[in-house]
Backbone as CSV, one residue per row, in Angstrom:
resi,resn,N_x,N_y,N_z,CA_x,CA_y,CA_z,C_x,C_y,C_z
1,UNK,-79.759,13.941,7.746,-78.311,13.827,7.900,-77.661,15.211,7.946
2,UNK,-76.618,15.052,8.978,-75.943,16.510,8.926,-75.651,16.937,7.329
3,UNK,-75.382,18.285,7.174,-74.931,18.552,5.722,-73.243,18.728,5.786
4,UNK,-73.091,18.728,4.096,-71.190,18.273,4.686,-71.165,19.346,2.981
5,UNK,-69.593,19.954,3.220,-69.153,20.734,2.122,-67.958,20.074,1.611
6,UNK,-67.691,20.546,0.348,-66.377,20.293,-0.463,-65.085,20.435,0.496
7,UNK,-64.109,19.772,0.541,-62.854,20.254,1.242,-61.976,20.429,0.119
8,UNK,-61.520,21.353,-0.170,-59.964,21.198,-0.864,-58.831,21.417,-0.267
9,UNK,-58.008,20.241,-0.394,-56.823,20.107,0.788,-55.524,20.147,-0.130
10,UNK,-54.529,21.437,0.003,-53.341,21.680,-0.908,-52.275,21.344,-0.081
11,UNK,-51.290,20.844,-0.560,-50.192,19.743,-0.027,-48.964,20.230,-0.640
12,UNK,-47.651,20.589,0.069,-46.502,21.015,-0.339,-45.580,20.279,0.826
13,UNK,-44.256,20.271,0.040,-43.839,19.991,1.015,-42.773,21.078,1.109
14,UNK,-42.113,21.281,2.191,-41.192,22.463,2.622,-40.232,22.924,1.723
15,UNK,-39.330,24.160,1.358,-38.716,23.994,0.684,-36.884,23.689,0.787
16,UNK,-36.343,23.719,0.207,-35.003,22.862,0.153,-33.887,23.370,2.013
17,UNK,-34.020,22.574,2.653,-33.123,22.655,3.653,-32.003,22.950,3.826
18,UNK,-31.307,23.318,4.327,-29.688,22.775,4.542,-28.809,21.431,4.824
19,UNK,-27.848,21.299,5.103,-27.507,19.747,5.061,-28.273,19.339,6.399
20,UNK,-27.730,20.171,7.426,-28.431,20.088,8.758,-30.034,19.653,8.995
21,UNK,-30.588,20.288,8.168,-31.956,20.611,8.236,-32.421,21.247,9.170
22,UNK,-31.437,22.443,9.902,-32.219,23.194,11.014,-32.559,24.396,10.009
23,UNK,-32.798,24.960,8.598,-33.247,25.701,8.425,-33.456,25.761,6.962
24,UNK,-33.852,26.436,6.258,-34.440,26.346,4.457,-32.660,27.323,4.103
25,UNK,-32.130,26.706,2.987,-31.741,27.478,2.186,-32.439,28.670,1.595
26,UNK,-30.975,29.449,0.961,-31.554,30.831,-0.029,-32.469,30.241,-1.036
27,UNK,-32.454,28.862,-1.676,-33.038,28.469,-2.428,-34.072,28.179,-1.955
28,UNK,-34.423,27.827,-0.501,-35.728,26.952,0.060,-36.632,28.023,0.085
29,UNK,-36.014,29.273,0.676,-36.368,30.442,0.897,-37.179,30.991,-0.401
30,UNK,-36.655,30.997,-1.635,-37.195,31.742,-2.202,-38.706,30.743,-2.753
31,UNK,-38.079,29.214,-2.957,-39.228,28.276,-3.324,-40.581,28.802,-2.760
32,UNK,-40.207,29.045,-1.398,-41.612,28.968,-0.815,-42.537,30.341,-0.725
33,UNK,-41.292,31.508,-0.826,-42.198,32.869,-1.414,-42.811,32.624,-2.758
34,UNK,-42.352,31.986,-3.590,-43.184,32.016,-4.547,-44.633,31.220,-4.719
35,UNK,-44.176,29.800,-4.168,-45.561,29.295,-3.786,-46.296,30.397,-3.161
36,UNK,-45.917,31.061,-2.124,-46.840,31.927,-1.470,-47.863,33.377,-2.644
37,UNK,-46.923,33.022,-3.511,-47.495,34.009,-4.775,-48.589,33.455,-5.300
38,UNK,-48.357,32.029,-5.613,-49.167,31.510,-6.440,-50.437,31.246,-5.696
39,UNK,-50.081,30.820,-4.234,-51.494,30.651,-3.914,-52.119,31.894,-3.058
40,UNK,-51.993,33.012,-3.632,-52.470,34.285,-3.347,-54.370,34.184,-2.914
41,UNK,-54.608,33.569,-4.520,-56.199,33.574,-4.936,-56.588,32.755,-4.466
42,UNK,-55.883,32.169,-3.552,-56.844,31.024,-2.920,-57.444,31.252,-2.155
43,UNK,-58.921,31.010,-1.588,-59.261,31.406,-0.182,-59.382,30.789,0.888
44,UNK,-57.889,30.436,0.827,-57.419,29.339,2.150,-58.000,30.096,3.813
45,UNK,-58.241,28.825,4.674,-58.795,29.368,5.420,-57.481,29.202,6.622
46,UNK,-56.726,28.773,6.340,-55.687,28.080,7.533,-54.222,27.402,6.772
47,UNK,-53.503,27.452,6.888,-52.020,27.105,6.449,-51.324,26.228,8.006
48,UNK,-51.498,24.880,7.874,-51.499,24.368,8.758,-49.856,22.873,8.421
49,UNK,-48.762,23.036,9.188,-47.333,22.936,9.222,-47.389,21.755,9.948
50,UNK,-45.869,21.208,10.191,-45.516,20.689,10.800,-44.454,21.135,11.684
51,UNK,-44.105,20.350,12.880,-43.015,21.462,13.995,-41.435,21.466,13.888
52,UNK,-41.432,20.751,12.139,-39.578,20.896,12.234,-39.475,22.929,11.749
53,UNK,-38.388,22.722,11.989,-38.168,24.286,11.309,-38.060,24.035,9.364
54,UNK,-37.707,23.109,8.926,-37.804,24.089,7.441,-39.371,23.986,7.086
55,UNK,-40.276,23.133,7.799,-41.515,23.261,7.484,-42.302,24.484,7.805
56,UNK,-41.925,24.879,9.631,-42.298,26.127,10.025,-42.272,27.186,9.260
57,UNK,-40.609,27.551,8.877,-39.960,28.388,7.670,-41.048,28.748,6.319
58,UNK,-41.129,27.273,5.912,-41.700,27.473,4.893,-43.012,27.968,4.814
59,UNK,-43.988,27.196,5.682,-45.487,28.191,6.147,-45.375,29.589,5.978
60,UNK,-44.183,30.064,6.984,-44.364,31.453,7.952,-43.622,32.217,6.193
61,UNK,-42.937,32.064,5.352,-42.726,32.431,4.065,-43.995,32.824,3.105
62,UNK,-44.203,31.583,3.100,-46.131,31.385,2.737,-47.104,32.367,2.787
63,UNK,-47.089,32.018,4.206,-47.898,33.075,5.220,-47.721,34.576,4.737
64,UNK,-46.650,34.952,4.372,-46.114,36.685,4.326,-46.941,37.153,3.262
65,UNK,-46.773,35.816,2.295,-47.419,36.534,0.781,-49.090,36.460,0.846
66,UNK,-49.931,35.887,1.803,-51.455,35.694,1.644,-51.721,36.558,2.741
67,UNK,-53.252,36.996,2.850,-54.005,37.993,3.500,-53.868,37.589,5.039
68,UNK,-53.564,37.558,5.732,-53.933,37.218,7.117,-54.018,35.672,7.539
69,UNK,-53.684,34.937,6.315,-54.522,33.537,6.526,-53.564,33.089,7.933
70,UNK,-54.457,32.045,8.951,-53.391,32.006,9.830,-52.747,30.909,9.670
71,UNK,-51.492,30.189,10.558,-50.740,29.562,10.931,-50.835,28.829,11.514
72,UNK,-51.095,27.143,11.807,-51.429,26.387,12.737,-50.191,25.233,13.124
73,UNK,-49.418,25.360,13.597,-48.269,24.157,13.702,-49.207,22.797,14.388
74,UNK,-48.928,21.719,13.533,-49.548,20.607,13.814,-48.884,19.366,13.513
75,UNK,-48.161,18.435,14.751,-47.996,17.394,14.748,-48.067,16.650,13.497
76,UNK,-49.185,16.415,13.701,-50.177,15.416,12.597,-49.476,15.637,10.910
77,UNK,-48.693,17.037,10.654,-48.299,17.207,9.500,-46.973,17.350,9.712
78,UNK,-46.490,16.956,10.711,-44.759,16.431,10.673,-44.064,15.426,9.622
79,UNK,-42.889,15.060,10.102,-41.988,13.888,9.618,-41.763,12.449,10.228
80,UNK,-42.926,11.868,9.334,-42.813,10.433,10.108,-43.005,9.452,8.687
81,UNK,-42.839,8.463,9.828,-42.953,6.945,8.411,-44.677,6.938,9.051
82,UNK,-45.706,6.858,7.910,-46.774,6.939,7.923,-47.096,4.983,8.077
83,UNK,-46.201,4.389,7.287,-46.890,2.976,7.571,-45.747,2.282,7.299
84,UNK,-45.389,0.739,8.181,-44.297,0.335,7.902,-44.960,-1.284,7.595
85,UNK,-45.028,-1.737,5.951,-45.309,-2.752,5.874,-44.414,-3.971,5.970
86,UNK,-45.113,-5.202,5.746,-44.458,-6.449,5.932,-44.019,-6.799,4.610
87,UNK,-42.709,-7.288,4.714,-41.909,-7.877,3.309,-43.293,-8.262,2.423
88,UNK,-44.257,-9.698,2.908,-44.979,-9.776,1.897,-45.922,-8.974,1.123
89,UNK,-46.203,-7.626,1.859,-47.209,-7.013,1.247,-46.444,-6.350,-0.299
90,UNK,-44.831,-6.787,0.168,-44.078,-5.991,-1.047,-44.175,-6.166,-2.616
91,UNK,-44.218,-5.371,-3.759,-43.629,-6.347,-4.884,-42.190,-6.910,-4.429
92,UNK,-42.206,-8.533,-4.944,-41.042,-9.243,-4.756,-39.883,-8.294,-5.315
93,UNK,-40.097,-7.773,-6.621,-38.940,-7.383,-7.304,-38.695,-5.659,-6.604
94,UNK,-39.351,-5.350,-5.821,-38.826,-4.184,-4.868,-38.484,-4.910,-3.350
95,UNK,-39.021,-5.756,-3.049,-39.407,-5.725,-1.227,-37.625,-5.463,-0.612
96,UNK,-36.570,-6.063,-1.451,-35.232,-5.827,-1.131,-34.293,-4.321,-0.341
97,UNK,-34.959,-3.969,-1.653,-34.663,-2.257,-1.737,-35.168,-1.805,-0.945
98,UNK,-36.553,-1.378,-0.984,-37.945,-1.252,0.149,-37.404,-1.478,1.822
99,UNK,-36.970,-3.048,2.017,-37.194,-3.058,3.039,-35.866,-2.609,3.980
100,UNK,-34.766,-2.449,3.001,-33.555,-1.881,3.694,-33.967,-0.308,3.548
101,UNK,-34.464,0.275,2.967,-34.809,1.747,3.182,-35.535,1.967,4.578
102,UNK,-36.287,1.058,4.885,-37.175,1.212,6.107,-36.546,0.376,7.023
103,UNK,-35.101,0.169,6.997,-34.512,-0.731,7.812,-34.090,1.014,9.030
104,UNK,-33.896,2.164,8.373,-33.083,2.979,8.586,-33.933,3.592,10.142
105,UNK,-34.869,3.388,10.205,-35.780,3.758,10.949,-35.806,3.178,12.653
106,UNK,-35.983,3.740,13.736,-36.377,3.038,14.775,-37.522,2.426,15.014
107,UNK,-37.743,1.528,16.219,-38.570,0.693,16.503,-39.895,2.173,17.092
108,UNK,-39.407,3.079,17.648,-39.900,4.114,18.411,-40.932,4.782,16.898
109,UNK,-39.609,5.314,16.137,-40.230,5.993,14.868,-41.284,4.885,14.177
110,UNK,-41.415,3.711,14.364,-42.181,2.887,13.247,-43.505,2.708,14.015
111,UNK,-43.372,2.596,15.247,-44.794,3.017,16.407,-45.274,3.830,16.240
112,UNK,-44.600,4.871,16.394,-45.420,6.779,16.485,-45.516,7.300,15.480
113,UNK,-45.175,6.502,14.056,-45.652,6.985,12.818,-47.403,7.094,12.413
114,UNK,-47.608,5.658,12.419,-48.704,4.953,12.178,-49.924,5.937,12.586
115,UNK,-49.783,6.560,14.210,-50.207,6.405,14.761,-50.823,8.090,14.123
116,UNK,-49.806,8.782,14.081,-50.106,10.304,13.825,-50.611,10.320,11.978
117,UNK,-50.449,9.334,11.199,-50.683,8.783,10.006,-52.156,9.019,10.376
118,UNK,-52.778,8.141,11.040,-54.326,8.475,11.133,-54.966,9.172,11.830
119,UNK,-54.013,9.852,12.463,-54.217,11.216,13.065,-54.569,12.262,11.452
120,UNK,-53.739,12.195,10.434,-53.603,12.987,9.811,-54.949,12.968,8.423
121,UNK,-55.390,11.991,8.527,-56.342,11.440,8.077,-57.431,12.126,8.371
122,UNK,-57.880,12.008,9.979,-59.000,12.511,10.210,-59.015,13.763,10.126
123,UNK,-58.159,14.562,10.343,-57.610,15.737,10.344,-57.843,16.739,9.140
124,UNK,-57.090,15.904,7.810,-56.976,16.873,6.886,-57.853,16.168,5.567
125,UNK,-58.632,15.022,5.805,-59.294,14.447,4.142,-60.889,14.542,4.810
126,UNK,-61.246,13.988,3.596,-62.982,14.483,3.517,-63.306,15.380,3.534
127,UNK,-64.847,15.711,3.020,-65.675,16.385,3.146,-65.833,17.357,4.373
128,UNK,-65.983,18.130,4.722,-66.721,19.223,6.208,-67.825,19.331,6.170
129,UNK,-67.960,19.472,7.747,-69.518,20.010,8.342,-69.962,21.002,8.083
130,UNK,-71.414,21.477,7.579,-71.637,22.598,6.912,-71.687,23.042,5.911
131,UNK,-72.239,24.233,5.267,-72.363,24.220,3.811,-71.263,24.979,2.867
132,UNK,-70.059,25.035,3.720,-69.009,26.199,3.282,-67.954,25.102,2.715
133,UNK,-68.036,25.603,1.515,-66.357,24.733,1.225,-64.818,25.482,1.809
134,UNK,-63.902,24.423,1.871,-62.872,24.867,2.906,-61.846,24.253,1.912
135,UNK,-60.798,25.371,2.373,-59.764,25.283,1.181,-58.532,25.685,2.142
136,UNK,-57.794,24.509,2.368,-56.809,24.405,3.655,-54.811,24.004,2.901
137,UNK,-54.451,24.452,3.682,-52.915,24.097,3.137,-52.427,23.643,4.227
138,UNK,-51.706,22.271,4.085,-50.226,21.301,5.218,-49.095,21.686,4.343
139,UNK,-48.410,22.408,4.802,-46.896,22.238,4.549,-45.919,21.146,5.455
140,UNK,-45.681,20.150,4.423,-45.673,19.255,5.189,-43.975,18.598,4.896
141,UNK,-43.915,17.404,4.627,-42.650,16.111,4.445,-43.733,15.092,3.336
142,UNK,-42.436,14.717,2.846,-42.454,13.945,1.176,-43.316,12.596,2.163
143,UNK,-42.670,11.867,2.719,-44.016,10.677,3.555,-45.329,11.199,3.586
144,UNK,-45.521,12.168,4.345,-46.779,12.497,4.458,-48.165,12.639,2.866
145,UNK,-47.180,13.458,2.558,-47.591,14.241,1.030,-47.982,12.709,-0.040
146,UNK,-46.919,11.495,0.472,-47.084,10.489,-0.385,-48.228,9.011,0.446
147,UNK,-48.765,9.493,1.475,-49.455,8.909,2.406,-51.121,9.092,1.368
148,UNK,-51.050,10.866,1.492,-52.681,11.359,1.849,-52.751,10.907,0.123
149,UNK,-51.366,10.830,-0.775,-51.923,10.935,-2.454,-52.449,9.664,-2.116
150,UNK,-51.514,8.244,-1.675,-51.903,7.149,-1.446,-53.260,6.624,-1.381
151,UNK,-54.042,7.240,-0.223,-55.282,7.060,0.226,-56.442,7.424,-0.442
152,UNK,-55.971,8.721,-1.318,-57.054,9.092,-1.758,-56.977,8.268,-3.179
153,UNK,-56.113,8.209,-3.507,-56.231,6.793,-4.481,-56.438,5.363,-4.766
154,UNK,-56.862,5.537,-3.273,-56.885,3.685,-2.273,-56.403,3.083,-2.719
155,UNK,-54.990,3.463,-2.797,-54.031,2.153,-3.236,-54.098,1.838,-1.927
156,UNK,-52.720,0.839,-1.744,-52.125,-0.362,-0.772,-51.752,0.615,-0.099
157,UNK,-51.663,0.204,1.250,-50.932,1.407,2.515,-49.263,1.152,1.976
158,UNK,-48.813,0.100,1.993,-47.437,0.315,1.046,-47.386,1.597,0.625
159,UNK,-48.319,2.013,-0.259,-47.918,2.206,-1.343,-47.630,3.934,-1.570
160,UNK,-47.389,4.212,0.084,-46.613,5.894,0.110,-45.200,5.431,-0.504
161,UNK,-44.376,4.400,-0.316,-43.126,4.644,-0.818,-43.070,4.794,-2.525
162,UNK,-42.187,5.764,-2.769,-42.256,5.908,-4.218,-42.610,7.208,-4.648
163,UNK,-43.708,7.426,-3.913,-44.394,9.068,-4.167,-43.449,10.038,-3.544
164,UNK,-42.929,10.634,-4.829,-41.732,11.669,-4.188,-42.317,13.117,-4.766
165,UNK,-42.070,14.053,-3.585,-42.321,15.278,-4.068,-41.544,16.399,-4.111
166,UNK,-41.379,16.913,-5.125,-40.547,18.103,-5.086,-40.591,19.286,-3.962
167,UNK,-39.430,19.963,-3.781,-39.916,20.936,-2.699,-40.392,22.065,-3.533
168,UNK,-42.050,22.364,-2.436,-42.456,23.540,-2.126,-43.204,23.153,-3.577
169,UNK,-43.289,22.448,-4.065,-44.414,21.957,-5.492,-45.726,21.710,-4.708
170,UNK,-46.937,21.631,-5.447,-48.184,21.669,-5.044,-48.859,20.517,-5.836
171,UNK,-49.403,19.683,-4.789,-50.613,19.100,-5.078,-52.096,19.215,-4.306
172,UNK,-52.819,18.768,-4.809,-54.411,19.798,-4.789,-55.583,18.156,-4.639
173,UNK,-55.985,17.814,-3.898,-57.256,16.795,-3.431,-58.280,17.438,-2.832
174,UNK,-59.614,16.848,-3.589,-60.692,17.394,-3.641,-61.535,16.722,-2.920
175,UNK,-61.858,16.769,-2.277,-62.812,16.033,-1.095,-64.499,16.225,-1.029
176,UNK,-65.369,15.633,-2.364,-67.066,16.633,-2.219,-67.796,15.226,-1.212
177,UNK,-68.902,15.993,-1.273,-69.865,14.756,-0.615,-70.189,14.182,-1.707
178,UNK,-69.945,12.749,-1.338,-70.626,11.724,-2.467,-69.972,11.327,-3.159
179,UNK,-69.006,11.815,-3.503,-67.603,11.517,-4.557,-66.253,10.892,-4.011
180,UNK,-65.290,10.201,-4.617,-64.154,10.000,-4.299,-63.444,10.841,-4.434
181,UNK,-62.315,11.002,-3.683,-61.375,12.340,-3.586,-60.698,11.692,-5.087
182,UNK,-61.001,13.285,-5.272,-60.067,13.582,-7.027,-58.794,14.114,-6.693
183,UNK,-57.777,13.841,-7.192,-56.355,14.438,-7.161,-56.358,15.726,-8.357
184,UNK,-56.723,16.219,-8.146,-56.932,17.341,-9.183,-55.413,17.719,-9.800
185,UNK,-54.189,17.844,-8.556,-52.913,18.378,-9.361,-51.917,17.575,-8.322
186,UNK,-50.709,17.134,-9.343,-49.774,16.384,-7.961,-48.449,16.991,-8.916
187,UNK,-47.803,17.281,-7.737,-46.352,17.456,-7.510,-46.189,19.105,-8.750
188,UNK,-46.975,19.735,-9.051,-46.799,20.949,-9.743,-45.943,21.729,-9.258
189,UNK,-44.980,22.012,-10.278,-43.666,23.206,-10.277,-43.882,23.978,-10.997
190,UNK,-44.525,24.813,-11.812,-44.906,25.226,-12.493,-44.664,26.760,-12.135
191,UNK,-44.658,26.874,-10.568,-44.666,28.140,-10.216,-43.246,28.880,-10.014
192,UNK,-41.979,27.828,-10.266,-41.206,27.508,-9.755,-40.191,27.713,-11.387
193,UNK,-38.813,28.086,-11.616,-38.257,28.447,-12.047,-37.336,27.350,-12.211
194,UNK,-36.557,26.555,-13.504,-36.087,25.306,-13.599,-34.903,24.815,-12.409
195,UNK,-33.987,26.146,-12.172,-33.249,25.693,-11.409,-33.631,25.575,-9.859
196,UNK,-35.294,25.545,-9.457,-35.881,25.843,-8.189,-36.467,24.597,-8.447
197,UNK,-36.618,23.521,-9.113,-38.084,22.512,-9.677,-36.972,20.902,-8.684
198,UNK,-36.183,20.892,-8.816,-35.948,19.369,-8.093,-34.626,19.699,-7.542
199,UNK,-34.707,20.280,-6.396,-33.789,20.448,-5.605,-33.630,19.506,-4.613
200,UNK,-32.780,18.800,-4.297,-31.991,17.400,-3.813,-32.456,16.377,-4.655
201,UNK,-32.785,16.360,-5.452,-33.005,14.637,-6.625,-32.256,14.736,-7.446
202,UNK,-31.645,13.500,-7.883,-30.675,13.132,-8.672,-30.988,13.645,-9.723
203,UNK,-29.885,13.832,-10.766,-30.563,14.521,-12.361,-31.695,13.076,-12.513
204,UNK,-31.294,12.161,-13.107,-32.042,11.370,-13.469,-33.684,10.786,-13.376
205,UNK,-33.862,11.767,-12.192,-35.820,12.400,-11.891,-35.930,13.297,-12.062
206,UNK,-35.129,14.205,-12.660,-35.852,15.974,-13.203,-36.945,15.550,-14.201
207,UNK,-37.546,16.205,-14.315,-38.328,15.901,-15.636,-39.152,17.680,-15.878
């Protein structure tokens, strides 16, 4: 059998936008230099985005503070609805809430989600070819980020809604041969300074 290496796949999502969202705030701005601090020691091989601008932003921020690592803009780690389930797959005592949140969406967006969803799959989980472990970063959107935790936890495809992530916080999935992907770290702010830790969430999810 071919031989296959460890993947470790680090997951952020961009940092704080403007109302617009054509670009990162002073605050988004600084979120994501600092992530770029923290993951200095990593020996990421690729820092791989999605094509809105505060995601770009946030990479190319990233990017300034690590060695050369490069830049890959990729679809696959955009802003989409990753899966749009059916009322019954819902809990009853959410499907209400749930399903008017995903009411907000087009027929277009609920097609071409799915689709780049398992695009993103093949893309960025499991194990690799070869004997080198690979240690990769998506700067990505809170769907996405709450897709790949999803899967690697084999919950219910539902069950991205709910998983909310702070901006420019880090979570960390471990991908060996033979093993189930470990979530090693989710939603870490740590690097991040209190008034930088939940920027657009209501007080009532700070924690």
């Amino acid at each position: 059998m071919p031989r296959t290496a460890a993947r470790s796949l680090y997951l952020t999502r961009h940092g704080e936008a403007t109302p617009d969202e054509s670009a990162l705030t002073e605050a988004g701005r600084r979120q994501a230099a600092l992530l770029g601090e923290r993951l200095r020691g990593v020996p990421l091989t690729a820092v791989h985005h999605g094509p809105l601008a505060r995601a770009e932003q946030t990479a190319r921020l990233i990017g300034e503070e690590l060695d050369g690592v490069p830049l890959r803009c990729s679809e696959t780690a955009g802003d989409y609805v990753p899966y749009l389930p059916p009322r019954d797959e819902l809990p009853p005592e959410a499907a209400d809430g749930l399903m008017g949140f995903l009411a907000q969406f087009t027929a277009e967006e609920c097609e071409r989600g799915p689709r780049l969803a398992a695009a993103a799959l093949a893309a960025f989980t499991g194990p690799v070819a070869g004997d080198a472990p690979r240690h990769e970063l998506v700067v990505t959107h809170n769907f996405l980020v709450g897709w790949l935790v999803r899967a690697a936890l084999d919950a219910p495809r539902w069950r991205w809604l709910g998983i909310n992530h702070a901006n420019a916080a880090l979570t960390v999935i471990r991908y060996a041969p033979g093993r189930a992907p470990a979530v090693l770290l989710f939603n870490d702010t740590g690097h991040l300074p209190a008034e930088l830790r939940w920027t657009g969430f209501p007080p009532e999810l700070h924690v």
